[in-house]
C-alpha positions as CSV (number, residue, x, y, z in Angstrom):
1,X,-24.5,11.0,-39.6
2,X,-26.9,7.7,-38.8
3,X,-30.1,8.8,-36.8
4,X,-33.5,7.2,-36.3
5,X,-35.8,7.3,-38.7
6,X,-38.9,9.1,-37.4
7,X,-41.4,7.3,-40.3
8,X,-39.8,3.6,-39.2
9,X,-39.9,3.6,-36.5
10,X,-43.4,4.7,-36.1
11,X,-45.0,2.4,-38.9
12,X,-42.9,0.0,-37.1
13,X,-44.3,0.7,-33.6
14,X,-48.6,0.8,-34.6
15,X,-47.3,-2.4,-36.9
16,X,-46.6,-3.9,-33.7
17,X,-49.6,-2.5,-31.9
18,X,-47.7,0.3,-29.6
19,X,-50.1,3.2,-29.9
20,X,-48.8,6.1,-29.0
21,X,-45.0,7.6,-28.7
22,X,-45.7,8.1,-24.8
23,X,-46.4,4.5,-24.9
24,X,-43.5,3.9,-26.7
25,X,-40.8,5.7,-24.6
26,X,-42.5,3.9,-21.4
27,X,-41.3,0.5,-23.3
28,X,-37.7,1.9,-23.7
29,X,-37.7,3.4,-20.2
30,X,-36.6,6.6,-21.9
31,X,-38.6,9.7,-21.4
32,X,-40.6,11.0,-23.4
33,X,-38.6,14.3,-24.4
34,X,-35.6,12.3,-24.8
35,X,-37.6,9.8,-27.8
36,X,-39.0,13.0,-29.3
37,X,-34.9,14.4,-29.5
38,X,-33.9,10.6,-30.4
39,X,-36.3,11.1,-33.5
40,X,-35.4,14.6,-34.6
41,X,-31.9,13.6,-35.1
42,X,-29.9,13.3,-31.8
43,X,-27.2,11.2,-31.4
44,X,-27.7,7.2,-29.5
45,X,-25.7,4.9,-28.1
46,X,-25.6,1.3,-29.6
47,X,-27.2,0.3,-26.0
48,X,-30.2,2.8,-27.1
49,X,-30.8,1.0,-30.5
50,X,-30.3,-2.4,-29.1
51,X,-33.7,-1.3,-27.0
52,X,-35.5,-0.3,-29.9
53,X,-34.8,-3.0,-31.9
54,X,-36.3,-5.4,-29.1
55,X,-38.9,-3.7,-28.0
56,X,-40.1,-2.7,-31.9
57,X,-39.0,-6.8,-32.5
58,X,-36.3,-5.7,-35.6
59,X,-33.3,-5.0,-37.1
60,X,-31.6,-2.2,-36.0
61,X,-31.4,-1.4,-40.4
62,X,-35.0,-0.9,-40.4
63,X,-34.7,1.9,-38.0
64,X,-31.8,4.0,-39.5
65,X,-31.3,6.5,-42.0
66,X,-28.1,7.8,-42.9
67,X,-27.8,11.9,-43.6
């Protein structure tokens, strides 16, 4: 299974000067709970990585790990 990699995508969000995950989900437009299930392995849609890869300015491969 693909999930988001917790470590990636926060070096990748203070590399881009987003301090906090609260901040972070208010970017998405996601709640909070939901990022904090998003990064402890829930499933996403394609629509939900598409947000992260704009708002985190990458490629979605940066952001994926595969179990």
């Amino acid at each position: 299974m693909i999930t988001l990699s917790k470590r990636a995508v926060t070096r990748t969000m203070h590399e881009r000067g987003i301090p906090s995950m609260v901040d972070l989900a208010q970017k998405l437009a996601i709640d909070p709970s939901h990022l904090c299930k998003l990064l402890q392995g829930a499933p996403f849609t394609s629509s939900t990585l598409t947000r992260f890869t704009r708002v985190l300015e990458c490629e979605p491969a940066a952001l994926l790990k595969g179990r």
